[in-house]
Backbone as a ProteinNet text record, in pm:
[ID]
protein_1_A
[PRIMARY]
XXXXXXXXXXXXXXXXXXXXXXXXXXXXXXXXXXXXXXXXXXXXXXXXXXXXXXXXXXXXXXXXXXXXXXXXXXXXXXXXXXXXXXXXXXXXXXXXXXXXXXXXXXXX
[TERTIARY]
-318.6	-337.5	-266.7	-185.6	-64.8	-189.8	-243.9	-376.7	-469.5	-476.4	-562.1	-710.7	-750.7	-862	-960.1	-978.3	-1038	-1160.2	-1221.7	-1335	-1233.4	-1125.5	-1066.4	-983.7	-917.1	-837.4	-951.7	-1033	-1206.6	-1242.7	-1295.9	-1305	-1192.9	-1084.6	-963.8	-939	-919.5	-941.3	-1036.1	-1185.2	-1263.8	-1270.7	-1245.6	-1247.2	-1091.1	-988.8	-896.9	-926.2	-992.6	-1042.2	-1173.6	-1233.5	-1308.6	-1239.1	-1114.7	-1076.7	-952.5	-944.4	-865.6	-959.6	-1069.7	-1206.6	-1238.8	-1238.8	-1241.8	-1133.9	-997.5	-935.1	-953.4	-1004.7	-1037.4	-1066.4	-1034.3	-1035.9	-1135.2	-1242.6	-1395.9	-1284.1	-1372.4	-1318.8	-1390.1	-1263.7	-1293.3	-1373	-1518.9	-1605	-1543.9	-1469.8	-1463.8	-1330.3	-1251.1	-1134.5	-1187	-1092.5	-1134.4	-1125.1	-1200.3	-1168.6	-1106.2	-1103.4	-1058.1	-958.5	-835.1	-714.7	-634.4	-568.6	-485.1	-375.8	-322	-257.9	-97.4	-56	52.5	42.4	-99	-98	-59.4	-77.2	-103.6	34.6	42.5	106.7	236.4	324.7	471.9	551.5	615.4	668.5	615.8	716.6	697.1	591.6	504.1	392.5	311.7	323	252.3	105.2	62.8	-111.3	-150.8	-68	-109.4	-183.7	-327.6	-392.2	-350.8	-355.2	-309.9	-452.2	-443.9	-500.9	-570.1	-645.8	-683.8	-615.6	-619.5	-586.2	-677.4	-716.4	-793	-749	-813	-805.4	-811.8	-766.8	-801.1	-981	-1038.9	-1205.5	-1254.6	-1196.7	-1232.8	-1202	-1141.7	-1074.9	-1165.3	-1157.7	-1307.4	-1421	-1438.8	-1587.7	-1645.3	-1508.4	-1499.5	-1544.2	-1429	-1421.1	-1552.3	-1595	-1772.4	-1829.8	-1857.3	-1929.2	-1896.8	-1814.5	-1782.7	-1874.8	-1795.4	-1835.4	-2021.7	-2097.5	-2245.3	-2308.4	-2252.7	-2281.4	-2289	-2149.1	-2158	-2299.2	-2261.3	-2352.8	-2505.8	-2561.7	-2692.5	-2709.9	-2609.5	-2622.9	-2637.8	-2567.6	-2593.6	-2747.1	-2777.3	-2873.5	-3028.2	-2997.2	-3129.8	-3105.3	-3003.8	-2990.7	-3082.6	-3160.1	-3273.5	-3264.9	-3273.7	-3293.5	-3201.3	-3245.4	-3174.1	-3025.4	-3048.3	-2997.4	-2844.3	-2886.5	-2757.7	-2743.8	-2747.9	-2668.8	-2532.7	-2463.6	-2318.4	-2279.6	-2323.2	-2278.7	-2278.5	-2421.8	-2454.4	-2359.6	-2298.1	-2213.3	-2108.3	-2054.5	-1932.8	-1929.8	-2034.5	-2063.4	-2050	-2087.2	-2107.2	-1953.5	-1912.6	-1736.1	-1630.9	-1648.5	-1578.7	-1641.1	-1757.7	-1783.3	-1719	-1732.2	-1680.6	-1523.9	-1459.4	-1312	-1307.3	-1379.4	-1375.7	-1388	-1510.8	-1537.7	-1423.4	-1323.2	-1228.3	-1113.3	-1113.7	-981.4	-1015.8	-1159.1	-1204.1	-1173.6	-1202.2	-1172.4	-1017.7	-976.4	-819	-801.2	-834.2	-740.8	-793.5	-908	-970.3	-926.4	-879.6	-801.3	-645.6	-621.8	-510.8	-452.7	-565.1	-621.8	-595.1	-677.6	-692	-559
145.4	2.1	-52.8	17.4	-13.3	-2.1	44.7	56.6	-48.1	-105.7	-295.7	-196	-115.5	-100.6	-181.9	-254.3	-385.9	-336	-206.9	-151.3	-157.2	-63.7	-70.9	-188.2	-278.2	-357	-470.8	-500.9	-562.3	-518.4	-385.2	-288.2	-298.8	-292.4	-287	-421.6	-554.5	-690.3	-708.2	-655.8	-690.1	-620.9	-530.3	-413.2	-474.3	-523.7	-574.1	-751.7	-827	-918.8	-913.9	-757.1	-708.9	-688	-627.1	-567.4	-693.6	-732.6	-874.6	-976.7	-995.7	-1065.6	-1008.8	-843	-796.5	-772.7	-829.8	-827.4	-975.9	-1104.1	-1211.3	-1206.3	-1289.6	-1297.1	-1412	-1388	-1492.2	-1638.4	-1714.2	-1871	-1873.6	-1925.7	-1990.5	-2089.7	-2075.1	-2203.6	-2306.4	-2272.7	-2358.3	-2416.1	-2402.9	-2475.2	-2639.7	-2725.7	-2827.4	-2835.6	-2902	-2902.9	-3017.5	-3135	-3245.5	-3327.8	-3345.7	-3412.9	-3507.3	-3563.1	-3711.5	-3580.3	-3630	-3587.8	-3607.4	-3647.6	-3640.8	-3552.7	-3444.5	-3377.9	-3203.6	-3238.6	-3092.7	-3007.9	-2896	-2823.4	-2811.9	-2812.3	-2847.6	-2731.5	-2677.6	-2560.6	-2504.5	-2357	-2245.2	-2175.7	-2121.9	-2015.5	-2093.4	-2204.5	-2300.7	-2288.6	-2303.4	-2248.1	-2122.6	-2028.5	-1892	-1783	-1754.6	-1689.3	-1564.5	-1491.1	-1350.3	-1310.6	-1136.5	-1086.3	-961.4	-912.7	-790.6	-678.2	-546.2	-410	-358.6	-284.9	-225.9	-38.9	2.5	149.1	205.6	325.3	422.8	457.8	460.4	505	366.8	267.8	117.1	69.3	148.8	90.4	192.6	297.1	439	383.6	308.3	265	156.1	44.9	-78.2	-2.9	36.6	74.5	197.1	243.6	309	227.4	103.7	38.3	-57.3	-103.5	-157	-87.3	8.4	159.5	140.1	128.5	152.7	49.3	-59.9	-216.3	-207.7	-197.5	-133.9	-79.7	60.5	141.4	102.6	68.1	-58.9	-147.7	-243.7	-313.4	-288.3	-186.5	-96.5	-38.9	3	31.5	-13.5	-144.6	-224.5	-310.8	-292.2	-382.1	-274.4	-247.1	-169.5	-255.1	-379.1	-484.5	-448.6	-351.4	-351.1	-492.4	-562.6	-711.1	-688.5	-589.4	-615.2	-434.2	-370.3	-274.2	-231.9	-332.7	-357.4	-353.3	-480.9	-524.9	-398.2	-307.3	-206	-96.8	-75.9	25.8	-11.9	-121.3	-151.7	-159.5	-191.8	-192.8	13.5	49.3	211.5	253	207.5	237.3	192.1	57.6	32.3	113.2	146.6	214.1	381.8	420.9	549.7	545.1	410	412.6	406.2	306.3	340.3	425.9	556.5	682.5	741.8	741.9	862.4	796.8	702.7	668.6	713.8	744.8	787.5	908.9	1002	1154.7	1196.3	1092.8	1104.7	1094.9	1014.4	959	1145.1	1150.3	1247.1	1353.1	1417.7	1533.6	1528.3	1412.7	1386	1424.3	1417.8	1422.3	1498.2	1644.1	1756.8	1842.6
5004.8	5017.7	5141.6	5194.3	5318.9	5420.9	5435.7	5552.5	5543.9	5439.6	5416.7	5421.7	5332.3	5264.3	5248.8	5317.3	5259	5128	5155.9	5004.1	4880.2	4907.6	4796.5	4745.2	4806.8	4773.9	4738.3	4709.6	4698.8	4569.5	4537.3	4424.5	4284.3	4372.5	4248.2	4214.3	4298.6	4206.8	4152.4	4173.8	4063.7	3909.6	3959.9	3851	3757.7	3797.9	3725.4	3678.3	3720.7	3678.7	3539.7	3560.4	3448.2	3354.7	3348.5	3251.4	3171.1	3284.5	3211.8	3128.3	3160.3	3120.4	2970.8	2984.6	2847.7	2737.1	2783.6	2718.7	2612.1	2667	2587.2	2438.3	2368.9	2259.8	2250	2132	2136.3	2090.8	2140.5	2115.4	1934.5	1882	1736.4	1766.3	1695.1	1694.9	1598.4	1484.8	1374.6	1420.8	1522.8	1554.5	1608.9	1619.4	1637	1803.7	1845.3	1989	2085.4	2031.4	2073.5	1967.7	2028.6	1950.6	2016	1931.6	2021.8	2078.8	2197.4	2315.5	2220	2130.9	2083.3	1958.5	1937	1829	1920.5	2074.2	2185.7	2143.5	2112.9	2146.1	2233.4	2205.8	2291.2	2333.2	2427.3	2466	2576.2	2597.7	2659.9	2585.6	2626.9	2544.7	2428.8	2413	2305.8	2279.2	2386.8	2396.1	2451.1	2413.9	2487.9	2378.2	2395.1	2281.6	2282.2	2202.5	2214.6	2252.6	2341.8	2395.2	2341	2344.7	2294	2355.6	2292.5	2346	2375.7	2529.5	2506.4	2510.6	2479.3	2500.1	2600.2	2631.1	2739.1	2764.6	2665.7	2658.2	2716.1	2669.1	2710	2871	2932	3041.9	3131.8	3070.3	3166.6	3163.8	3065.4	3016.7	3165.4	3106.1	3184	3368.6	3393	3553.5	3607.1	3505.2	3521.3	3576.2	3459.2	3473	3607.2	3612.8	3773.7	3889.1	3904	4019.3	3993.4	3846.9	3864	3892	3862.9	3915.8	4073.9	4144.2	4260.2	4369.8	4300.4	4300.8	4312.7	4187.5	4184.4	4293.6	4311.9	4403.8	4541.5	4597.1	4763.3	4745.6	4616.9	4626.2	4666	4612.6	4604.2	4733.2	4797.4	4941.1	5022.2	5048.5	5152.3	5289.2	5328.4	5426.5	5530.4	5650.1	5805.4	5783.8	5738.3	5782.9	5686.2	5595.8	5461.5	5457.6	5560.7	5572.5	5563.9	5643	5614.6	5426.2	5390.3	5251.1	5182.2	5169.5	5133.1	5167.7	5286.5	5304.8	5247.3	5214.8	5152.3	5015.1	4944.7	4791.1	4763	4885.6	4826.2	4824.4	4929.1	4933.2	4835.3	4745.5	4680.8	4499.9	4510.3	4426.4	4416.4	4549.4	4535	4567	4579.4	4564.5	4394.2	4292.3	4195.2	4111	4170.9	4086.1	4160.1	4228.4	4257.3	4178.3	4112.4	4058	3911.3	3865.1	3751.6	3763.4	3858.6	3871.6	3879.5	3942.7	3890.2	3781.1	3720.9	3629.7	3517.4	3478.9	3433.4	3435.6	3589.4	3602.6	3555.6	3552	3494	3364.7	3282.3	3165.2	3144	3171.5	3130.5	3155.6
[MASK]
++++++++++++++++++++++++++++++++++++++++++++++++++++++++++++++++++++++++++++++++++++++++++++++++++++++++++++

């Protein structure tokens, strides 16, 4: 990252904005949604929802799917004009499948 990657450092905030995204917890429909301003919540951490866990299979799953989104997308850019974009969608994808092969060999 000391070299300003710009594919990877591109790749890895999205791919961590995914996985933060899937950590969300669904909004209670049956909560109420509007209250007098002297009923709000008071404090440090007062309105802070708890988060989901995700798993290790969940986080491979997640960052696949990033990398094939990616992937898809360089793909279907064909247009002389969006060559660039296309070379860079392929790069931050294959910065994502090598952090999968790490992590994988890691694994084993």
């Amino acid at each position: 990252m000391r070299a300003r990657d710009k594919a990877a450092v591109s790749a890895l905030r999205g791919t961590l904005s995914a996985l933060d995204n899937a950590e969300a917890v669904p909004l209670d429909e049956t909560a109420p949604r509007a209250a007098a301003l002297e009923d709000s919540p008071v404090g440090a951490g007062a309105t802070e929802a708890a988060r989901r866990e995700l798993g290790e299979r969940d986080v491979v799953d997640i960052v696949r799917a990033e990398a094939a989104e990616r992937l898809e997308a360089a793909a279907r850019l064909t247009a002389p004009a969006h060559a660039a974009r296309s070379e860079r969608l392929r790069a931050e994808g294959a910065v994502l499948l090598r952090f999968l092969d790490d992590a994988e060999a890691d694994a084993l």
